[in-house]
N, CA, C and O atoms as a GROMACS GRO file, in nm:
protein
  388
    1UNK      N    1  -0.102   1.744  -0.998
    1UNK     CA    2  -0.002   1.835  -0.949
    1UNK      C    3   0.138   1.778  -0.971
    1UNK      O    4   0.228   1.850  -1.012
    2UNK      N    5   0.150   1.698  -0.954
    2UNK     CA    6   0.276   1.557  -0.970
    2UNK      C    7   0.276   1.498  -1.129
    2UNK      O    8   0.179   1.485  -1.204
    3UNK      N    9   0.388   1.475  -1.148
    3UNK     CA   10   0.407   1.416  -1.314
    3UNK      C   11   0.377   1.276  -1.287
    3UNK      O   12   0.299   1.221  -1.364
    4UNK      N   13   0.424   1.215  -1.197
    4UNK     CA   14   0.420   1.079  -1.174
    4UNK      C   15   0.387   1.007  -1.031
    4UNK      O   16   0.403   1.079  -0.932
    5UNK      N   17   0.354   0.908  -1.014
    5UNK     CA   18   0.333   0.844  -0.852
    5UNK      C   19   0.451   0.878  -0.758
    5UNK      O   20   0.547   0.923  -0.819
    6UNK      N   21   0.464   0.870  -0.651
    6UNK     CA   22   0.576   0.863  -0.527
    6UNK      C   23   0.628   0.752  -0.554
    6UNK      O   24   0.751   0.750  -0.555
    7UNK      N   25   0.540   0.599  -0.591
    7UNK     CA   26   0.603   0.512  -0.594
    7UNK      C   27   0.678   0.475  -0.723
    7UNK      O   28   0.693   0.359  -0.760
    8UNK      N   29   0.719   0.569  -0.780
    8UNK     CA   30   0.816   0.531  -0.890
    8UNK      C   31   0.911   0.638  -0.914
    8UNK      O   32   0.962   0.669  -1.022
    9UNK      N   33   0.930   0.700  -0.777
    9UNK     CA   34   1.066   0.788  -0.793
    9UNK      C   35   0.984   0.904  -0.724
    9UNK      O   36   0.862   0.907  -0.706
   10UNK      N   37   1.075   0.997  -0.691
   10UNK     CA   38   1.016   1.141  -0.620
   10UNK      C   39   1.014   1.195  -0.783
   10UNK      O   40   1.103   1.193  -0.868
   11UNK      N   41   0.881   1.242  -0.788
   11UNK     CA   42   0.768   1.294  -0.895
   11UNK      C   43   0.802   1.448  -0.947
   11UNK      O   44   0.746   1.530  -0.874
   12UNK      N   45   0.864   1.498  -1.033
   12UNK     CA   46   0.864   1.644  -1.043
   12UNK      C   47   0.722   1.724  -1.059
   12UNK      O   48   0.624   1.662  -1.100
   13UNK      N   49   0.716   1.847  -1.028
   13UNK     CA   50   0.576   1.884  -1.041
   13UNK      C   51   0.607   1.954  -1.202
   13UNK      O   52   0.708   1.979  -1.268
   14UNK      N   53   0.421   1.971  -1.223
   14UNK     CA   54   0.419   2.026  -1.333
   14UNK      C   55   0.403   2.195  -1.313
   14UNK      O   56   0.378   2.251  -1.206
   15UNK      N   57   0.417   2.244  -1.409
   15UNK     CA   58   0.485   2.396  -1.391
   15UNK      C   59   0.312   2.440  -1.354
   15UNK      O   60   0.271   2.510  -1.262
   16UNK      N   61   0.246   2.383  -1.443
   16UNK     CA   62   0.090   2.487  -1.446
   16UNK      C   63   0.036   2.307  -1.458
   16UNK      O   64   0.069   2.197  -1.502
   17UNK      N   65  -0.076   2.385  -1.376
   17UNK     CA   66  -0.203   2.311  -1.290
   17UNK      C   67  -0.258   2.253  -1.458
   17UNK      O   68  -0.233   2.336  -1.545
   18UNK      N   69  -0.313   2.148  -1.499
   18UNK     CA   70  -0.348   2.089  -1.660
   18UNK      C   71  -0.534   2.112  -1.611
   18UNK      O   72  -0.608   2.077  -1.702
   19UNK      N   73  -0.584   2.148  -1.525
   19UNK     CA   74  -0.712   2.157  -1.512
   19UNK      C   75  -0.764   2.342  -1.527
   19UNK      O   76  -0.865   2.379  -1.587
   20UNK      N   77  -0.677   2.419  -1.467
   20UNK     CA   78  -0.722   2.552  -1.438
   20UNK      C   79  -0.614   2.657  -1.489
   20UNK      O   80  -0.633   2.778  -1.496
   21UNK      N   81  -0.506   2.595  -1.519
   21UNK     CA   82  -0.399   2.678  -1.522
   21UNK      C   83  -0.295   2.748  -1.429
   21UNK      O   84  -0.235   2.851  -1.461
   22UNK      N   85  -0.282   2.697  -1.339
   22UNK     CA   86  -0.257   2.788  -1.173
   22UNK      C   87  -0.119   2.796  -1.208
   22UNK      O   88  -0.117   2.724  -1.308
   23UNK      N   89   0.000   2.838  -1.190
   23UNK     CA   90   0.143   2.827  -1.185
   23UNK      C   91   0.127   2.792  -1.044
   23UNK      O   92   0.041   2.842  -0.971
   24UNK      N   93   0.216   2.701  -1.006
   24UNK     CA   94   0.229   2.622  -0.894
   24UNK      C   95   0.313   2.684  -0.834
   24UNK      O   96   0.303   2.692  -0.712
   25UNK      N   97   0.447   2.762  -0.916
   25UNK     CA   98   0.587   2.794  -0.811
   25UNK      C   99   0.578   2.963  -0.850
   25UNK      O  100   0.652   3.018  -0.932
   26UNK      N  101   0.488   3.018  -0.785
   26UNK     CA  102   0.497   3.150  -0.829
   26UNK      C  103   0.607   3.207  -0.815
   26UNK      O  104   0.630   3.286  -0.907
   27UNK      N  105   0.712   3.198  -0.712
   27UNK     CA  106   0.831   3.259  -0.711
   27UNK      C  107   0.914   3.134  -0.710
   27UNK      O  108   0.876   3.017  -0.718
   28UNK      N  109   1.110   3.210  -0.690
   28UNK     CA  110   1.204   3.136  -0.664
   28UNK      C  111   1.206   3.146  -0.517
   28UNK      O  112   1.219   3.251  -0.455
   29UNK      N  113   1.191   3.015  -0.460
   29UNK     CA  114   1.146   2.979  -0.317
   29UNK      C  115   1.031   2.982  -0.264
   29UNK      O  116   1.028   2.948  -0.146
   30UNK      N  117   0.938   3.009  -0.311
   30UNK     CA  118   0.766   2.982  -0.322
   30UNK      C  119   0.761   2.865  -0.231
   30UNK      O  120   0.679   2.890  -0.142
   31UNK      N  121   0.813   2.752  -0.217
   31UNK     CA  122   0.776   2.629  -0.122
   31UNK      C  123   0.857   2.638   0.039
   31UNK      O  124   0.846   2.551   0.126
   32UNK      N  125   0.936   2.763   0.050
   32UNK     CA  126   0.984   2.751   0.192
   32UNK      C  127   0.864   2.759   0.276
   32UNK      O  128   0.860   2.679   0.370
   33UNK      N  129   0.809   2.804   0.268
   33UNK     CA  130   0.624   2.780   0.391
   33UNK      C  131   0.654   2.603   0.383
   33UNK      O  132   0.651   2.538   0.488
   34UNK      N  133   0.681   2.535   0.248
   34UNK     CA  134   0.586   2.393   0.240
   34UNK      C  135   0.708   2.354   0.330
   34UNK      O  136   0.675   2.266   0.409
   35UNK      N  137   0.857   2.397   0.345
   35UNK     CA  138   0.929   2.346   0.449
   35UNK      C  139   0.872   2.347   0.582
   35UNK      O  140   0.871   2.248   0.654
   36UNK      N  141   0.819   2.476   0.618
   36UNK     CA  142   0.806   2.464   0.783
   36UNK      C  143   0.688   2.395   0.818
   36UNK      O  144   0.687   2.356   0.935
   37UNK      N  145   0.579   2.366   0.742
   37UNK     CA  146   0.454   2.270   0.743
   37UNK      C  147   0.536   2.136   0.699
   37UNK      O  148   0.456   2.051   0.738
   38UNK      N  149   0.646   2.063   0.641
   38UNK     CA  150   0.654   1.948   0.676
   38UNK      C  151   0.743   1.891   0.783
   38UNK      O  152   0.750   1.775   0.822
   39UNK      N  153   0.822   2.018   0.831
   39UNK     CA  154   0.889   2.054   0.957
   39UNK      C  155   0.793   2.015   1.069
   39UNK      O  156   0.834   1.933   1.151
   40UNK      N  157   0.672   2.063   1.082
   40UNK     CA  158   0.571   2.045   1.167
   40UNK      C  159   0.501   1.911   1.174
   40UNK      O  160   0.466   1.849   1.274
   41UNK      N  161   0.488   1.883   1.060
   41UNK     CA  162   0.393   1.740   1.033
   41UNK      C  163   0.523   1.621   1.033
   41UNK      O  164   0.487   1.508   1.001
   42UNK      N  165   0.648   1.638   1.061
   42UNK     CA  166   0.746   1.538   1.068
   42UNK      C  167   0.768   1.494   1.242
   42UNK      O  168   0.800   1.390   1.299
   43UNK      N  169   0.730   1.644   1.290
   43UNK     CA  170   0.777   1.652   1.465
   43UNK      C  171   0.649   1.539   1.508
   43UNK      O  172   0.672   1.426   1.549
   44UNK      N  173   0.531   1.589   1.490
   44UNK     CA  174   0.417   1.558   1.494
   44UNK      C  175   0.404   1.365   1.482
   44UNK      O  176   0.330   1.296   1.553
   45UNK      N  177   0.480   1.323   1.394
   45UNK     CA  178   0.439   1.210   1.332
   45UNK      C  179   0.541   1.101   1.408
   45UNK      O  180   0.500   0.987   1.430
   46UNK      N  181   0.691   1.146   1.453
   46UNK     CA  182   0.777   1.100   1.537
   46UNK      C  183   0.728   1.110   1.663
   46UNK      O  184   0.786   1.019   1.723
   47UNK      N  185   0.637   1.181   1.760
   47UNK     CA  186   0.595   1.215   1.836
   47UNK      C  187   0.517   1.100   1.842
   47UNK      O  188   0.552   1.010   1.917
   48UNK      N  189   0.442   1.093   1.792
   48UNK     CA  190   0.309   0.964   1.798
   48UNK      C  191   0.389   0.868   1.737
   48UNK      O  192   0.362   0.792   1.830
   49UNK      N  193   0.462   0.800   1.666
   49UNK     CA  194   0.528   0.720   1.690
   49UNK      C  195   0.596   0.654   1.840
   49UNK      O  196   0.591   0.548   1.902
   50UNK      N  197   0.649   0.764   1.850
   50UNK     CA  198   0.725   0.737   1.980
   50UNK      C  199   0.636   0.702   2.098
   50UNK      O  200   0.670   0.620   2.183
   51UNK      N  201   0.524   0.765   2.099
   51UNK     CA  202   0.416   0.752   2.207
   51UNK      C  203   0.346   0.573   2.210
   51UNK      O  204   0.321   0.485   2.293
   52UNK      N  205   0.338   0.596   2.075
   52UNK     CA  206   0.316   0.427   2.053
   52UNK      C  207   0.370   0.364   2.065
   52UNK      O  208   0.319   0.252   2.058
   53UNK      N  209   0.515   0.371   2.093
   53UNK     CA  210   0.634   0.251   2.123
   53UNK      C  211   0.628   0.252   2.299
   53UNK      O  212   0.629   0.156   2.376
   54UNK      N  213   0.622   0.352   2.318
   54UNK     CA  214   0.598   0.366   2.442
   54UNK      C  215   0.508   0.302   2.527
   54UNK      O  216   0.530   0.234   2.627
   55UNK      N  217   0.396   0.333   2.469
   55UNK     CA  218   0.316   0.250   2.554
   55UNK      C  219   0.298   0.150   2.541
   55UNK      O  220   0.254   0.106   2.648
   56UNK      N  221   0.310   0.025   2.425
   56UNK     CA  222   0.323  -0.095   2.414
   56UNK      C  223   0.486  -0.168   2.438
   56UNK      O  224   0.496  -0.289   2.458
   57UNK      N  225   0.586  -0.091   2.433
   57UNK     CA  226   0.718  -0.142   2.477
   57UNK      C  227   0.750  -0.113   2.672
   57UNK      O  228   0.700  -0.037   2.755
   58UNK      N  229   0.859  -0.221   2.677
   58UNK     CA  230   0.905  -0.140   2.799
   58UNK      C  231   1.008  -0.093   2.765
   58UNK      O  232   1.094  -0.124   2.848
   59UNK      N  233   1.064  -0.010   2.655
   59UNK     CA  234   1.242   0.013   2.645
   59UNK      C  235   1.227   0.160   2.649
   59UNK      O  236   1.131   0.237   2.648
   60UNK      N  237   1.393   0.174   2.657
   60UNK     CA  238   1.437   0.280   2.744
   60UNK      C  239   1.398   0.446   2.622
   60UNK      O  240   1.378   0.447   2.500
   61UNK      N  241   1.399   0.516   2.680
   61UNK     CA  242   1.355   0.633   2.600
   61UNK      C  243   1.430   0.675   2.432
   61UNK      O  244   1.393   0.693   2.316
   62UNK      N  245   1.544   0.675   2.506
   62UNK     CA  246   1.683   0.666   2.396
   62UNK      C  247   1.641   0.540   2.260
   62UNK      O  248   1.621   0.561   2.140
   63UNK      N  249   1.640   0.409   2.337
   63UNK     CA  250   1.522   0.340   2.257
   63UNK      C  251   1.473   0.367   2.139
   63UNK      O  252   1.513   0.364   2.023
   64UNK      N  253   1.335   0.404   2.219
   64UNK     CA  254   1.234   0.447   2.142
   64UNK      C  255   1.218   0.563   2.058
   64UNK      O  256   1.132   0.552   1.971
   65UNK      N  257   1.296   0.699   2.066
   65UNK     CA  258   1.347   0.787   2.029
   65UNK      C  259   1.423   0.735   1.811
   65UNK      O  260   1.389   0.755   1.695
   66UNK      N  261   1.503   0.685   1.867
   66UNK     CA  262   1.590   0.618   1.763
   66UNK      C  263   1.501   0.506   1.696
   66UNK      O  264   1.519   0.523   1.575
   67UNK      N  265   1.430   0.421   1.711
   67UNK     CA  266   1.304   0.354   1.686
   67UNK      C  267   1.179   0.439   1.566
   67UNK      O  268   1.127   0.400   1.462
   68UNK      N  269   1.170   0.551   1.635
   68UNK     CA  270   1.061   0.646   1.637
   68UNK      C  271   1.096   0.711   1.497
   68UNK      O  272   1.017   0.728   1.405
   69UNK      N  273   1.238   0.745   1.501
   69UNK     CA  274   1.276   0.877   1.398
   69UNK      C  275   1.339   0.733   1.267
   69UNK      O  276   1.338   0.766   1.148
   70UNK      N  277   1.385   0.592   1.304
   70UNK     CA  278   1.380   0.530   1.184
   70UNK      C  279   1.197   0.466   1.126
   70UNK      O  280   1.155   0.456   1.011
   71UNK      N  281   1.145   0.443   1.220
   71UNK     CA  282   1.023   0.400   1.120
   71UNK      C  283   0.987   0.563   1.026
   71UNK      O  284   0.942   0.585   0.914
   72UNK      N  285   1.016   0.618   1.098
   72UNK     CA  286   0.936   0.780   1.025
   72UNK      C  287   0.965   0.803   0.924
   72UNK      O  288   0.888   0.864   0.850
   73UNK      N  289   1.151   0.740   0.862
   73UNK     CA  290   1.175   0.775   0.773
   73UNK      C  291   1.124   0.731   0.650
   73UNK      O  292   1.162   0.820   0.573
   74UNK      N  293   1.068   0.659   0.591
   74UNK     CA  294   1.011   0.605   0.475
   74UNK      C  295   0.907   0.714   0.446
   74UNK      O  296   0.900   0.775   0.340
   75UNK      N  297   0.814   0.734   0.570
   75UNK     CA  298   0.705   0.839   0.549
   75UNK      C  299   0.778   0.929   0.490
   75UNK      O  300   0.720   0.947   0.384
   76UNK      N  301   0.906   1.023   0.494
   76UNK     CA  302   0.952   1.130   0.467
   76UNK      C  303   0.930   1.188   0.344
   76UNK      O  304   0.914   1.309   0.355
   77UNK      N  305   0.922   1.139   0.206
   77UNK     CA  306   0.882   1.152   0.094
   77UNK      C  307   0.700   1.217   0.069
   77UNK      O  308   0.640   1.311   0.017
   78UNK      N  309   0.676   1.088   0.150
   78UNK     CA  310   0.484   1.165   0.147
   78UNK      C  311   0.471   1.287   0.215
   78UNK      O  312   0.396   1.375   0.172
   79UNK      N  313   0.544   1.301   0.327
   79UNK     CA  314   0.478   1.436   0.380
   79UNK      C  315   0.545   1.515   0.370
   79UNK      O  316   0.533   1.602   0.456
   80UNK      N  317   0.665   1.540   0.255
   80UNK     CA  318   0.708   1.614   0.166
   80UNK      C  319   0.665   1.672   0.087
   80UNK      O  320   0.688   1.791   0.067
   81UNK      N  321   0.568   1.578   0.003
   81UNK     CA  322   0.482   1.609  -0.110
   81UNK      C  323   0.356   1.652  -0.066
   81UNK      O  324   0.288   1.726  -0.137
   82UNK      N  325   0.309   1.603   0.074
   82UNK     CA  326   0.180   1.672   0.130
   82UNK      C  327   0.150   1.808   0.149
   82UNK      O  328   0.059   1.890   0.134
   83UNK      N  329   0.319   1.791   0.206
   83UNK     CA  330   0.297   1.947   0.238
   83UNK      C  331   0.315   2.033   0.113
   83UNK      O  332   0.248   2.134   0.134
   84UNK      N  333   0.353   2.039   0.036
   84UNK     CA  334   0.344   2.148  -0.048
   84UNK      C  335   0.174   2.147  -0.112
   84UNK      O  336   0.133   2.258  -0.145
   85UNK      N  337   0.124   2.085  -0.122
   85UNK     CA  338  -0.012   2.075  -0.179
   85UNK      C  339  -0.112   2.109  -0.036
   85UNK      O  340  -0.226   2.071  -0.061
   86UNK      N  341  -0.106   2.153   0.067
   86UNK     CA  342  -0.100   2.218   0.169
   86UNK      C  343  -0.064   2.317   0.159
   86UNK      O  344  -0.162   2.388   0.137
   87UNK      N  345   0.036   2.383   0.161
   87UNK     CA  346   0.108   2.498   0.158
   87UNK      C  347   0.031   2.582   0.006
   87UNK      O  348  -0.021   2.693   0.010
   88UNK      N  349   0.041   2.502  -0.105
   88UNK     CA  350  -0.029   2.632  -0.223
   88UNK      C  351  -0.187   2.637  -0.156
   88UNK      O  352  -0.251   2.738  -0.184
   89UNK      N  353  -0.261   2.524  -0.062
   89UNK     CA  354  -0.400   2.537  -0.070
   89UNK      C  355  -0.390   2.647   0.044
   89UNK      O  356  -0.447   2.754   0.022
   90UNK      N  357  -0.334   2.633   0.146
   90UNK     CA  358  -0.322   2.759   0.214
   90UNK      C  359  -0.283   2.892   0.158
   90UNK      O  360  -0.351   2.989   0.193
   91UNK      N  361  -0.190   2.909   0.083
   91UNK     CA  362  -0.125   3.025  -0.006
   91UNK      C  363  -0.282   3.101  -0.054
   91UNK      O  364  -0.342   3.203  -0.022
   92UNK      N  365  -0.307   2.971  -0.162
   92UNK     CA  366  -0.454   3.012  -0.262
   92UNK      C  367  -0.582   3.074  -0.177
   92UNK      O  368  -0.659   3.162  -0.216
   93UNK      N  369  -0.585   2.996  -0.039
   93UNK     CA  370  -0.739   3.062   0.028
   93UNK      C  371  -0.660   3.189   0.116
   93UNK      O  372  -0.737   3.270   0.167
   94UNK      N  373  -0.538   3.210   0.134
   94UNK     CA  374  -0.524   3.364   0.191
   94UNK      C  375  -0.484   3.464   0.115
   94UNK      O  376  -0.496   3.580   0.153
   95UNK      N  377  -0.431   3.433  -0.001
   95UNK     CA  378  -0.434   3.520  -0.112
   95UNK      C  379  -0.459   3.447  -0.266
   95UNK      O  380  -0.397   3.370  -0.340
   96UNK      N  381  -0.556   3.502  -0.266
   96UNK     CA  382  -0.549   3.431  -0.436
   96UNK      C  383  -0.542   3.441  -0.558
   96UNK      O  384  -0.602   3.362  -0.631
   97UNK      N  385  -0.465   3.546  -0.607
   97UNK     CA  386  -0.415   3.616  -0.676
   97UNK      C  387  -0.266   3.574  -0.703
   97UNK      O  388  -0.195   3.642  -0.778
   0.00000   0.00000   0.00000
């Protein structure tokens, strides 16, 4: 789905699937869904971060908060790219056409 690894730069996708043929970006803006699914899976992931600082730290909320949302950031790239490969597999099993 990806031209290249994450770890050597954010990866452009390829236009059509090299196994089946699929066009990946059926429209212009086709990936705003993959925004609000990594919108979701970002809240989600700072959340349990934070929970984990929490319960093994004693510091103050504010803290852990700011703690929480810098470890997260490195993840930000992967569940960028997750989500859109999410988002077409959802797209594909509710309409697939």
């Amino acid at each position: 789905m990806f031209r290249t690894s994450i770890y050597t730069g954010f990866p452009r996708m390829h236009e059509l699937c090299t196994k089946c043929g699929l066009k990946f970006e059926r429209e212009q803006g086709y990936f705003l869904g993959a925004m609000y699914i990594s919108y979701g899976l970002a809240l989600l992931t700072i959340v349990a971060i934070a929970l984990l600082l929490w319960a093994f730290t004693a510091w103050s909320m504010q803290k852990i908060t700011l703690w929480a949302i810098l470890l997260f950031l490195p993840l930000a790239p992967v569940l960028t790219l997750f989500s859109r490969v999410v988002w077409i597999y959802l797209d594909r099993t509710i309409d697939p056409e």
